[in-house]
C-alpha positions, 0 to 999 in steps of 0.5 A: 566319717567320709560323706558319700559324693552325690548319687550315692546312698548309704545303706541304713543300718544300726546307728552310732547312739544305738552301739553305744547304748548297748557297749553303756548297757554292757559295761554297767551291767558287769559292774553294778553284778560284781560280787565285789565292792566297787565305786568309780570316783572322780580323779581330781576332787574324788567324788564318787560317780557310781557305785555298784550294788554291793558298795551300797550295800557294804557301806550301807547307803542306797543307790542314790545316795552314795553317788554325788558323796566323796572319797573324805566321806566314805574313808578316814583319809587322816591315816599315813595308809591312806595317804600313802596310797594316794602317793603310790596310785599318782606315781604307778596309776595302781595301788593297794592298801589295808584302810579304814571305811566308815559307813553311813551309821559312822561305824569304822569298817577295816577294809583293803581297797584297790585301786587303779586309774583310767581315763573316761570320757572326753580324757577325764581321769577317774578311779575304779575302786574295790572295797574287801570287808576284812572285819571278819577276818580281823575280828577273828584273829584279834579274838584268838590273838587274845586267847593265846596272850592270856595263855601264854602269859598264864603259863609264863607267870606260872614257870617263872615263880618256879622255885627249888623246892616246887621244881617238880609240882611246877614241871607237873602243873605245867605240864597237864595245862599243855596237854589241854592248850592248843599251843605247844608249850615250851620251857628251855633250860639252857644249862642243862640243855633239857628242853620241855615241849608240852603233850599237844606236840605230839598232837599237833606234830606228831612226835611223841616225846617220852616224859616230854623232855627232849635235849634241845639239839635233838629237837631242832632236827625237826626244823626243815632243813632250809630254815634251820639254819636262820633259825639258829641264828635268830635264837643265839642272836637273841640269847645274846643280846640283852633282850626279855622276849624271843619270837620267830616263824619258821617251818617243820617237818612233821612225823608223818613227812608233812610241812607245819608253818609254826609261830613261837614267842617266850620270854628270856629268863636272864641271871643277875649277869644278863646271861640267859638261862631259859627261856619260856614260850610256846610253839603254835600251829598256824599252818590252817592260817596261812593257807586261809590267808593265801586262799583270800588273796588268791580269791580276791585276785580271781575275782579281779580278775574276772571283773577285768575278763568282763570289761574286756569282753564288753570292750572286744564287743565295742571293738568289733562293732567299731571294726565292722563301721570301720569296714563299712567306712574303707567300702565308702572310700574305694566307692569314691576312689573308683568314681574319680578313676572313672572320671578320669578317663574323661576327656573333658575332666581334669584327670591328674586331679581326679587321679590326685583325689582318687590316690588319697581316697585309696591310701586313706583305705588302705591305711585304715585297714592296716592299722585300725581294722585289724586291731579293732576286730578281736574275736581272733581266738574263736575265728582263726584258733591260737596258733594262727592269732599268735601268727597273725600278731607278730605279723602285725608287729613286724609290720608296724615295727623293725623288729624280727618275731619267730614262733615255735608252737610245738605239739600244743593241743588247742583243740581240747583247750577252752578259749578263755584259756587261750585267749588268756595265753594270748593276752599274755603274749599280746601283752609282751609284745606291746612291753618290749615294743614299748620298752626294749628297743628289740631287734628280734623276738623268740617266741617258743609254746609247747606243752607236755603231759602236764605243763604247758610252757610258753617263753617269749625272749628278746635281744632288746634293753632289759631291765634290772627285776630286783628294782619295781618296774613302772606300770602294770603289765608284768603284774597283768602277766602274773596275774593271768598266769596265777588265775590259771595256778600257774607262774610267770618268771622274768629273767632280765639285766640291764642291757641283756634282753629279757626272757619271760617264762611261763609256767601253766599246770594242765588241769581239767578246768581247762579242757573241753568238756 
């Protein structure tokens, strides 16, 4: 900071220390109050710093005590997963996995972390860590796992023991025990092509099947077109090999138009000659398993996400008071600037050194206005609304770099947008800046918004080096894009070769949660 020249004296006002104790207050708060597990451990010997309340609480320890242990004693680091996330974090700064916990009791605790690297204070590398607890999930699933293996493997026993003179006691047996199972049995007689499905199919999908005897041609007319294809593939493949089991996941169509996501295993049943003449199994609904699976992900992401929203509200804090001290600073370097400019009209003054000091002076304020106070101040959305923060960042770009940015807005309506939509909107775009800068050596940029009825879609392209989307890019600004887009239920598509630019495309359903109440 520039000390003012004698005479002058600076205004009192909220001291250095003050600020930061409050950013400090901010960024602890939003950490020990996240619903999620998280502790911040040390990057080079991971020991673990901090620990909000609720890893306490997962991990059973209290406050005092996890912080000061190390990573080896809350996870079991023997395990090729853990192993391989420490490879991936190291190389990409990020990583995820499904590992192992062990709580302060020794009990195991299947969890998946995430993790992501970021530099503290005085440049020391740290970890922020979040613990999901999956037991639950895994306990369930192990549970109804075995249920349908003692199932399965009862009724495939029961059909193979089958013989001539038993043929149609067996159908019948089979067939009352598939009315009460929650698979859909099945038994395929590849001969006669008679394909057996048990009575909870019509349950399940829908379909009666009169006697429960269906030709197999027939049956697989329910498959969904796009699939039906591979699946028959994968069925001839396995027939014709010399294996015992079949399984294979698929989709169907259901009578009343609805799609199933089904799971089918059996067992082969092959003659002296190898050759397969039936084969056993059953056909299980796990279309409510799937949609749990993708509702954790999208929760668990949410919630990452608002951990990030609320680090980012405290850092545009932080910001903003940084900018004013900045602002207060540029004050304190014209004041001098003016002072030697006064001196030199002096006749008894060296003026070309006054003019010297008093041209320093200036370009010293000039320039930290340029580059420092417009990036500092953030509070853009709410002062000057989207379309003026999405003008005023590509003017700042443009005048940083040689590059050429212009903007469509197009009927866009943000005045019945909330502004934590549009701030994620301009994140986005202010993210992509910074990759194409960072990355694509552009000469021209073209950013299009615009908004109908029901969608609202933004495209920023560039002429600059793409890059090949089919290989994992480095970093995490794509996944950010993603990430922000999907919060909203929306999606975010790359289009890029080598050589060839790149065009983001992103797609946001209109919904209620994002308008003004």
């Amino acid at each position: 900071m520039q000390t003012p020249p004698a005479g002058i004296v600076r205004k009192p006002g909220i001291t250095q220390k003050a600020r930061n104790a409050a950013s400090d207050h901010l960024h602890h708060q939003a950490f020990n109050n996240s619903l999620l597990a998280n502790i911040i451990t040390n990057g080079k010997d991971g020991k673990i710093i901090n620990a909000n309340q609720a890893a306490c609480r997962l991990l059973g320890y209290s406050g005092k005590e996890l912080p000061g242990l190390y990573q080896k004693d809350i996870f079991d680091m023997s395990e090729s997963r853990f192993k391989k996330m420490g490879i991936q974090i190291n190389s990409e700064g990020h990583a995820k996995a499904d590992i192992t916990a062990i709580k302060k009791n020794g009990k195991q605790l299947p969890c998946q972390v995430t993790s992501v690297i970021f530099t503290g204070a005085n440049s020391n590398t740290h970890s922020i860590i979040t613990i999901v607890d999956m037991s639950q999930t895994v306990l369930k699933q192990k549970k109804i796992d075995v249920k349908k293996e003692k199932l399965v493997s009862t009724n495939i026993v029961l059909a193979q023991t089958k013989s001539d003179v038993r043929e149609a006691e067996s159908k019948q047996c089979l067939k009352y025990m598939s009315i009460t199972s929650y698979d859909a049995m099945l038994d395929w007689d590849i001969p006669s092509n008679d394909f057996y499905i048990g009575g909870s199919y019509e349950e399940t999908f829908g379909y009666k099947i009169p006697n429960n005897i269906i030709p197999f041609n027939d049956w697989i007319q329910c498959i969904h077109p796009d699939e039906k294809d591979a699946f028959e593939k994968n069925l001839i493949k396995a027939l014709e090999s010399r294996k015992k089991k079949w399984a294979a996941t698929f989709r169907i169509i259901r009578q009343d138009g609805s799609i199933a996501d089904v799971a089918s295993r059996g067992i082969i049943v092959r003659d002296a000659g190898g050759k397969a003449i039936r084969l056993i199994g059953a056909l299980q609904d796990v279309t409510w398993q799937t949609e749990m699976e993708e509702k954790l992900r999208y929760e668990i992401n949410s919630k990452q996400i608002q951990i990030a929203d609320a680090v980012a509200d405290a850092h545009e804090q932080e910001r903003s008071d940084i900018g004013r001290e900045l602002h207060d600073n540029v004050n304190q370097l014209l004041v001098a600037s003016g002072m030697y400019l006064g001196m030199a009209r002096n006749k008894d003054m060296d003026s070309e050194t006054c003019l010297g000091r008093a041209y320093t002076y200036t370009k010293d304020a000039i320039e930290v206005i340029r580059k420092l106070t417009k990036r500092l101040v953030t509070d853009i959305i709410k002062e000057f609304g989207l379309s003026d923060a999405i003008a005023k960042i590509s003017k700042s770009t443009m005048e940083l770099n040689h590059v050429k940015i212009t903007c469509t807005m197009g009927n866009f309506t943000e005045n019945k947008m909330k502004n934590k939509f549009k701030l994620s909107i301009f994140r986005i775009i202010q993210e992509q800046f910074n990759n194409i800068i960072k990355y694509a050596g552009a000469s021209t940029v073209k950013v299009v918004f615009s908004q109908t009825k029901n969608v609202i879609t933004l495209s920023i392209t560039d002429d600059g080096a793409g890059f090949d989307t089919n290989q994992k890019q480095e970093g995490i600004g794509i996944n950010n894009i993603k990430s922000r887009a999907a919060f909203y239920k929306g999606s975010a598509e790359f289009v890029s070769q080598p050589g060839q630019g790149c065009s983001l495309m992103v797609t946001l359903p209109v919904t209620a949660a994002l308008l003004i109440d």
